[in-house]
C-alpha positions as CSV (number, residue, x, y, z in Angstrom):
1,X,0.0,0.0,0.0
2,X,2.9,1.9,1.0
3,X,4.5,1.6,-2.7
4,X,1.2,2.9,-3.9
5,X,1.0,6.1,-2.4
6,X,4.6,6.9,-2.9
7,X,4.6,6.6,-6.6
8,X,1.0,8.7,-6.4
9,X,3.2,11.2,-4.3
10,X,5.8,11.6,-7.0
11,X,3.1,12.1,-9.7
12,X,2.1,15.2,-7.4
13,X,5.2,16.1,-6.4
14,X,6.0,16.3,-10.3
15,X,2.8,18.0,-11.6
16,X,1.5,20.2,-8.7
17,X,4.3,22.8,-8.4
18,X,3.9,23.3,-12.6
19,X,0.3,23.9,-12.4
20,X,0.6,26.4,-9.4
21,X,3.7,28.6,-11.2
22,X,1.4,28.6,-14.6
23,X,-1.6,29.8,-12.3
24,X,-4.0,26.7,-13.9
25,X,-6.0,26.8,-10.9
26,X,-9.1,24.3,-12.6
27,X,-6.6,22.1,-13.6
28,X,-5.0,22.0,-10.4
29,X,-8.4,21.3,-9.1
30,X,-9.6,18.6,-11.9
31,X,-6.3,16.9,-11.1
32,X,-6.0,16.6,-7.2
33,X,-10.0,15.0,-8.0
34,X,-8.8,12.9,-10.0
35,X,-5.2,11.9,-8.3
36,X,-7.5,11.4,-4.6
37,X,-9.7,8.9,-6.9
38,X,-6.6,7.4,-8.6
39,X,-5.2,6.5,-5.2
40,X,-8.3,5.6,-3.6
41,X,-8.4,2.9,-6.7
42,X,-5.2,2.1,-6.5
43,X,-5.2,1.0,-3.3
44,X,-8.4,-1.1,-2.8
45,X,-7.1,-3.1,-6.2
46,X,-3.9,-3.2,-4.3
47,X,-5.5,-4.4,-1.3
48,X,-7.5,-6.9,-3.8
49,X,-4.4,-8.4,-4.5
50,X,-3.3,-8.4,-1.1
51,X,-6.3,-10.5,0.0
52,X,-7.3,-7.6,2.2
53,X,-10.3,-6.1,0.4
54,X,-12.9,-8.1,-1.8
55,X,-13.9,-5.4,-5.0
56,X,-16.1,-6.2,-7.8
57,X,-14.7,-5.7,-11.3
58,X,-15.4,-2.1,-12.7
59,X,-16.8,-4.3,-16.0
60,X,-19.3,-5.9,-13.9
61,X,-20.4,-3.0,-12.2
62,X,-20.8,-1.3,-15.1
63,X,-22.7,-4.0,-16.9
64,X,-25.1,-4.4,-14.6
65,X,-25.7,-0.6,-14.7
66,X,-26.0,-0.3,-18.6
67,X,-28.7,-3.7,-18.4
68,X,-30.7,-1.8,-15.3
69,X,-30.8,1.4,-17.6
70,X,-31.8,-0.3,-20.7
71,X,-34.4,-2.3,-19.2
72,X,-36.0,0.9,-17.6
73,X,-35.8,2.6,-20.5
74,X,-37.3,0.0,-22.8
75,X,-34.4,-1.4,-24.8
76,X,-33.9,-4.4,-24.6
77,X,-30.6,-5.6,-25.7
């Protein structure tokens, strides 16, 4: 877990300090979203491979989502 958030660390570490001296303050703000969900991701597949943490596959997730819409909306596939 350690390993993750130390190479998410360097990714900020590289790209933080060049949005803040170009004064990109959305991107700044779109990224540090996206780096929190990165890391968040990161480490509960991590932990899946760790045995820690039992997560269901993105595809599946999604699947089921797309099937529950479809059906609600009419279209059956």
């Amino acid at each position: 877990m350690a390993l993750v958030w130390t190479g998410m660390l360097i990714i900020a570490l590289v790209q933080v300090p060049v949005l803040v001296t170009k004064k990109q303050w959305k991107e700044l703000a779109a990224f540090s979203f996206f780096w929190v969900a990165a890391g968040i991701y990161a480490s509960l597949i991590f932990g899946t491979f760790a045995g820690e943490i039992a997560v269901t596959n993105i595809t599946e997730i999604l699947i089921r989502f797309f099937t529950t819409l479809y059906q609600r909306l009419g279209m059956d596939l």
